[in-house]
C-alpha positions in Angstrom: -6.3 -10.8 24.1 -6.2 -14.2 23.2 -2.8 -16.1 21.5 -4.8 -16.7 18.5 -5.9 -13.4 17.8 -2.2 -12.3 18.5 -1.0 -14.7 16.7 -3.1 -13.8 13.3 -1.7 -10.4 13.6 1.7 -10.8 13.9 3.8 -11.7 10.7 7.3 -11.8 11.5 7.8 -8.9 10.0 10.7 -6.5 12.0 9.4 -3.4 13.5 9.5 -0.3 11.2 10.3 -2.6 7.7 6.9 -3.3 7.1 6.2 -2.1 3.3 4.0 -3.3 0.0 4.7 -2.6 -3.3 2.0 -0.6 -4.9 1.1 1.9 -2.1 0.5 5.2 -3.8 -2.5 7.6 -3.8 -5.1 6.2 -5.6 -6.9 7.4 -9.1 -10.3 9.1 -8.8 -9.5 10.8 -5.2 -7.0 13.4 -6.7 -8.1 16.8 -5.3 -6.1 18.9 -3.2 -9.1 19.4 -0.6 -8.9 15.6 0.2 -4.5 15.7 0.7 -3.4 14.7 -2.6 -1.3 17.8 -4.0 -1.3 21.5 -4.1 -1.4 23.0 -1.0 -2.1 20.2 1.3 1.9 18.8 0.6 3.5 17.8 3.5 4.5 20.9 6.0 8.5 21.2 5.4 9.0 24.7 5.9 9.9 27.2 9.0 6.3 27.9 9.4 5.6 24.4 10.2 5.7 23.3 13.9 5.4 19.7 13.1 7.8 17.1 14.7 9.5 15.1 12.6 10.9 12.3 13.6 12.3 10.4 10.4 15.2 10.2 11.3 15.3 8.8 15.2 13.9 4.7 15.0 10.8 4.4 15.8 9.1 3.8 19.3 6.8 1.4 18.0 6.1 -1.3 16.1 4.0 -2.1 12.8 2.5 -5.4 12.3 0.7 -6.5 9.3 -3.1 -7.4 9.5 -4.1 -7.8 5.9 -2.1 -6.4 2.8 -4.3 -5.9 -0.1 -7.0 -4.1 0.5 -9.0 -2.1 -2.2 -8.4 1.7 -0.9 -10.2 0.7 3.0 -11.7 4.2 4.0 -13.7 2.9 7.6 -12.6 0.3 10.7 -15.1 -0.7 12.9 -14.6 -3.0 15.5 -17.2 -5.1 17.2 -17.7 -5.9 20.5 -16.8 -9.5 19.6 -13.6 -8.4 18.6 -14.4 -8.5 15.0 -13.1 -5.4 12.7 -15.2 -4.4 9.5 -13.6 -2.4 6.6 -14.8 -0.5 4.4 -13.6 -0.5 0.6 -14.2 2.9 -1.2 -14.5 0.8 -4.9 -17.8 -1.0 -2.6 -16.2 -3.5 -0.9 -16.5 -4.6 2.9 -14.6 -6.9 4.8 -14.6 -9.1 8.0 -11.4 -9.5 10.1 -11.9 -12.3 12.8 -10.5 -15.3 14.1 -7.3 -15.3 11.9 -9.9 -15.6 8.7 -10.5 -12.4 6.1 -13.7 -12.8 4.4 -15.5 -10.6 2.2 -19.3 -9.8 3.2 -21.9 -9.2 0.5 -24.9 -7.2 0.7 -23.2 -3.9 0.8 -25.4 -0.7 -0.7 -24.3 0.2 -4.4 -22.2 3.2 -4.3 -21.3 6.1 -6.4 -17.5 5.5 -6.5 -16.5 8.5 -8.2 -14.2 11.2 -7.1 -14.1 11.0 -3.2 -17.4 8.8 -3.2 -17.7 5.4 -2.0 -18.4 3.2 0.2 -17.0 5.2 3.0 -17.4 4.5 7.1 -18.8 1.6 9.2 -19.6 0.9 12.8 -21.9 -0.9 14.7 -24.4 -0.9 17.2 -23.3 -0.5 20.7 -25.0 -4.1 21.8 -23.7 -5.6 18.4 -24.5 -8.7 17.8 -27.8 -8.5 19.9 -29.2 -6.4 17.8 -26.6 -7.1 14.8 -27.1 -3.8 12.8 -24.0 -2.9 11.4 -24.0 1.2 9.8 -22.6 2.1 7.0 -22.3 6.0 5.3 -21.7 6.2 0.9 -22.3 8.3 -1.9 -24.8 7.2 -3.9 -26.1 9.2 -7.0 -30.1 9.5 -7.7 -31.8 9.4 -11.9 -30.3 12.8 -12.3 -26.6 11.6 -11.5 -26.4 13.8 -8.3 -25.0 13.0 -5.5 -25.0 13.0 -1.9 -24.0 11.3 1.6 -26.2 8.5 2.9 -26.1 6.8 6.2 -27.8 3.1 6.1 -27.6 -0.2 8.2 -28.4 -3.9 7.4 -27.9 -7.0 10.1 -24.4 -9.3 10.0 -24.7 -12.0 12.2 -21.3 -12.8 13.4 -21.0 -15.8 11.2 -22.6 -14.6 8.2 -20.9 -13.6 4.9 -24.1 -11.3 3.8 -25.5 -7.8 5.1 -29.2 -8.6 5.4 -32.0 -6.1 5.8 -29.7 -3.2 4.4 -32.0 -0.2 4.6 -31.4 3.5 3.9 -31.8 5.5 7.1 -31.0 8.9 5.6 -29.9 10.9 2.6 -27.8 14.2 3.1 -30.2 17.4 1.4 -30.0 18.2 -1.2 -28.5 15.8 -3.9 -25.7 18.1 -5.9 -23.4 17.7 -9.0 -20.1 17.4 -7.0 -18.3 14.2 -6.5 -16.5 15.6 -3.7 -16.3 16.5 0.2 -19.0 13.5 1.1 -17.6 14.2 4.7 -19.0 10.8 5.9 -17.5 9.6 9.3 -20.1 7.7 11.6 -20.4 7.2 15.5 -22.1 6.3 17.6 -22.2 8.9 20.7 -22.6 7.9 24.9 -26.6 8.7 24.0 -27.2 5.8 21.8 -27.5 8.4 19.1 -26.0 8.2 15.6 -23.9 11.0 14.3 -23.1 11.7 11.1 -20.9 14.5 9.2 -22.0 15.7 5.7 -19.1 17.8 3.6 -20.1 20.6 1.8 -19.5 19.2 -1.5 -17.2 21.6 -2.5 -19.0 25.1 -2.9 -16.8 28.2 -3.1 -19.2 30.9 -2.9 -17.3 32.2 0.6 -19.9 33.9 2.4 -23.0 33.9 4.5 -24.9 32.1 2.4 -22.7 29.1 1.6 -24.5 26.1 2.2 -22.5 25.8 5.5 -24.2 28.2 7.1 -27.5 27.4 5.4 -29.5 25.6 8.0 -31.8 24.3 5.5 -29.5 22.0 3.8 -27.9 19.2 5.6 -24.7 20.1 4.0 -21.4 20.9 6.2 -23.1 19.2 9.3 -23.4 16.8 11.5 -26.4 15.1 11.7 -27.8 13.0 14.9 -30.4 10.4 14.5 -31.7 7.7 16.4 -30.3 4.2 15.8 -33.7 4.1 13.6 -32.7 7.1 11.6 -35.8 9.2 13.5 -35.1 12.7 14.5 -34.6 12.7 18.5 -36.7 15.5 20.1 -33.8 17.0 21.7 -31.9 17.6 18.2 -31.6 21.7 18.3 -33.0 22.9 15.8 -36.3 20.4 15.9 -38.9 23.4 16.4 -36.8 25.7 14.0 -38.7 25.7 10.7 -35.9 27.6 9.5 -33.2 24.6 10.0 -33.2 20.9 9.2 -34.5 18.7 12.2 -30.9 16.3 11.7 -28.6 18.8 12.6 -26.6 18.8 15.5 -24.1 21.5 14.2 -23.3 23.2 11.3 -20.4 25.1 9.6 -18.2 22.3 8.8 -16.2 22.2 5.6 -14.9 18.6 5.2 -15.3 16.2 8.2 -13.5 13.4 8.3 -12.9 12.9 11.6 -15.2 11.7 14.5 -14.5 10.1 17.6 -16.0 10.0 21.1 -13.5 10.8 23.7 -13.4 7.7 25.9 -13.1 10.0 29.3 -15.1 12.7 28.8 -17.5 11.8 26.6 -17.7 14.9 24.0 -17.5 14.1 20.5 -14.2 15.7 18.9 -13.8 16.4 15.2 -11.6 17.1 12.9 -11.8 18.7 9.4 -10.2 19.8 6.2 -9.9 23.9 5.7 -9.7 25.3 1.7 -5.2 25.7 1.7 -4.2 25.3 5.1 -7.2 26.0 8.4 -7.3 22.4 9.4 -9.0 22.1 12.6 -9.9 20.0 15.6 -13.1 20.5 17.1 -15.3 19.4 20.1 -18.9 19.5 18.7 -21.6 21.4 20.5 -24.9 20.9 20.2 -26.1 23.8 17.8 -23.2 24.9 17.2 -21.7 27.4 14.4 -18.4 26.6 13.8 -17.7 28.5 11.1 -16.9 27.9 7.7 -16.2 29.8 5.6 -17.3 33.1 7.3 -14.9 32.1 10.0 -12.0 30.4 9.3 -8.2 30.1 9.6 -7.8 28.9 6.2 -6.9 30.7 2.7 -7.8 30.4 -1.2 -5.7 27.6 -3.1 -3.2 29.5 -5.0 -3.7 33.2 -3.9 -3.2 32.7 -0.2 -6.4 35.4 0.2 -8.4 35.3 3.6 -11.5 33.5 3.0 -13.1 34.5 6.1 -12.5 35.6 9.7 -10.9 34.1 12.4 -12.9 32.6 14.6 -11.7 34.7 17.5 -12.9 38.0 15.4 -16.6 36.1 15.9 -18.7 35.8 19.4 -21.2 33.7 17.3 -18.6 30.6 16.2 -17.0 27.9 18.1 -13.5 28.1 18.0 -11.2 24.8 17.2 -9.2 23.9 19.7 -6.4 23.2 17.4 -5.7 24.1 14.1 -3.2 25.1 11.2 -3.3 28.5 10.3 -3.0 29.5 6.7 0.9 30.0 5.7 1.8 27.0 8.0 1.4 23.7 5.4 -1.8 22.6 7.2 -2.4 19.0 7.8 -5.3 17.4 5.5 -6.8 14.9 7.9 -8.4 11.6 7.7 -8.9 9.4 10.1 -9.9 10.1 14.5 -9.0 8.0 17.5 -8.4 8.9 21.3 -6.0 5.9 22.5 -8.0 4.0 25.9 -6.0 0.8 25.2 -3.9 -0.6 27.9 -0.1 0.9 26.5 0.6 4.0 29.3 2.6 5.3 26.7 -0.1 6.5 24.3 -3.1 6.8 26.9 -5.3 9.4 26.0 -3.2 10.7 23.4 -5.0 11.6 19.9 -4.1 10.2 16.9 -5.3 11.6 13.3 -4.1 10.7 9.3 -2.2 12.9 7.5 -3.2 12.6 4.3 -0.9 14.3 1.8 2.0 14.5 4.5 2.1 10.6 4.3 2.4 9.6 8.2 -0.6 9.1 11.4 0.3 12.4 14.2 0.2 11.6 18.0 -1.1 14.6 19.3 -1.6 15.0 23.6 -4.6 15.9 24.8 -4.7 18.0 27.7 -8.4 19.5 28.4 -8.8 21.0 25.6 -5.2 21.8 24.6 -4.1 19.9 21.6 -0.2 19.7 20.9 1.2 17.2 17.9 4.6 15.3 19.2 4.7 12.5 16.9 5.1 11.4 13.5 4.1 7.9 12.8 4.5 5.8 9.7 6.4 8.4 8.3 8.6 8.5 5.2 6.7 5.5 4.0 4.6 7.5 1.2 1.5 6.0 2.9 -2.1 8.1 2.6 -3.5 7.6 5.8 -7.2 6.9 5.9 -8.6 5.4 9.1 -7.5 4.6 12.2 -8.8 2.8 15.6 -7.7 1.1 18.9 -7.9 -2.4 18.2 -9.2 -5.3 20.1 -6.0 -6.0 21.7 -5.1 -2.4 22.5 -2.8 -1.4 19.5 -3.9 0.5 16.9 -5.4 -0.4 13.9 -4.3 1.7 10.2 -5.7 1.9 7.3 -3.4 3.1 4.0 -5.6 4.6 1.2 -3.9 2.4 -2.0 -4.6 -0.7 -4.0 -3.6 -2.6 -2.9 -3.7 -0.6 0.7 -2.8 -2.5 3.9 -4.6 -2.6 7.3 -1.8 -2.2 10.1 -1.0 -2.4 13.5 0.8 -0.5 15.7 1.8 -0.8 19.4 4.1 0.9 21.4 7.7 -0.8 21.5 
């Protein structure tokens, strides 16, 4: 990394000080499935097996990158070391060259609830071609809603998203402003995946939309960098099942990340209270909400489903919080391949209502959380990313809501 670029990051500020005024959980994104209250509080209690480091000094440092976002939901960061954010009010934002500018052009969103203007990335040979992709809610005449993945083309110098077209809209539009799921990646393929939530239905059972293969709702959908079905999707010569899935039985996703080693897309999503999980996607895959599940009903603490190991027909997570344990209401999905030995190829995910970002290690497919970053600060943790110059790059779901850096100290 250049001095420049390190210099525009760094601000002075003492490691573990860093705070803004301001930084609580903003309005219009209050329910419990999305880690703002009931059972989704932090895990305190003997059934938790959280680490908690609060009161050791922290291992790393925080750095400030910009301070007052507008709730930032999605990073991206370009090839050309530039880093797009997403605003869930609508806006987006350029970071590059020591400059923050706002970019026009964006979609019009429906901002309601957990809608927005949500993820961003970009294509893999960004800026030649220059599409840049973005997933939102957007609402049709009726005033439902749903999840829609579209692109337009940002020069690196421009201030305007030109070209924006619509690639895809989740079916079927519902009344729900909730559970939009909406993380985008690009995958070692060239394809474009996409998770859609399940907007909140609570009939538990077979036929929940989750397991309804007609719908596009709790899935993740793979598309061409076009937004054309590739022939190899799985359920392509199914007229039973929508030619965009790639796997199905997804609650909330709002986590998606390719693992920079292996390759395989990993996941993670919310359960109902408690059943948070982290998956690696497979192609056609089941993985089972909410006939399968380790979560339980708000309130009652009931069994919604199975477990997944009571099911040959599911994929089990290869982590997760079992109901009873606090859970961990995630946002937010990034495998560390930056240059700091310390954190290589550790996982990082946001914890929403527990306020702080967990290191987890990855070994295989065994998944064990050892850290807790940022914590004690009251921070929602949205996003998070490697960076251009190997630390990590935060994003804090507030307005005003910073965009951070951390690096190992």
């Amino acid at each position: 990394m250049n001095g420049d670029r390190r210099q525009f990051l760094r601000t002075g500020l003492a490691a573990g000080t860093l705070a803004f005024a301001g930084c609580t959980a903003p309005s219009g994104d209050g329910t419990a499935d999305d880690g703002t209250g009931g059972s989704d509080a932090p895990a305190d209690g003997p059934d938790s097996d959280t680490p908690d480091d609060a009161d050791d000094a922290p291992a790393y440092e925080v750095e400030a990158v910009v301070a007052d976002l507008d709730q930032p939901w999605g990073i991206a960061v370009a090839p050309d070391d530039t880093v797009l954010v997403t605003e869930r009010p609508g806006g987006f934002v350029r970071v590059a060259d020591g400059e923050t500018r706002r970019i026009d052009g964006a979609p019009e969103v429906f901002a309601g609830g957990q809608g927005g203007l949500l993820d961003v990335t970009v294509h893999p040979d960004y800026p030649d071609p220059p599409w840049v992709y973005l997933t939102y809610s957007a609402a049709n005449d009726a005033g439902e809603t749903t999840t829609h993945l579209g692109r337009g083309r940002l020069a690196p110098d421009a201030d305007r998203l030109t070209d924006f077209e619509v690639l895809h809209a989740a079916e079927p539009f519902v009344n729900s402003d909730a559970h939009f799921g909406s993380r985008v990646v690009f995958g070692p393929d060239g394809r474009v995946y996409v998770t859609v939530g399940d907007r909140q239905f609570k009939d538990f059972g077979p036929d929940h939309v989750a397991q309804d293969r007609t719908t596009d709702l709790g899935a993740v959908l793979r598309f061409d960098p076009d937004g054309s079905i590739p022939d190899d999707n799985p359920f392509v010569d199914d007229p039973d099942a929508r030619d965009p899935i790639f796997s199905y039985g997804h609650r909330n996703p709002q986590g998606l990340t390719v693992h920079p080693e292996t390759g395989a897309l990993w996941e993670h999503e919310h359960g109902e209270q408690d059943g948070d999980e982290i998956n690696v996607l497979e192609s056609g895959g089941n993985f089972g909400w909410p006939v399968a599940t380790e979560a339980c009903t708000y309130g009652g603490g009931d069994p919604i489903g199975v477990s997944h190991a009571d099911r040959s027909d599911v994929v089990d997570p290869v982590h997760y919080w079992p109901c009873g344990s606090g859970g961990f209401p995630p946002s937010g999905l990034a495998i560390y391949d930056g240059a700091a030995s310390a954190w290589r190829g550790d996982l990082f995910a946001g914890n929403l209502a527990g306020g702080y970002l967990g290191r987890f290690t990855v070994d295989g497919r065994a998944v064990t959380e050892v850290e807790r970053l940022l914590d004690g600060r009251g921070w929602r943790i949205r996003a998070v990313t490697v960076g251009p110059d190997d630390g990590l790059l935060v994003a804090v779901d507030a307005d005003p809501g910073p965009l951070v850096r951390l690096t190992p100290a």
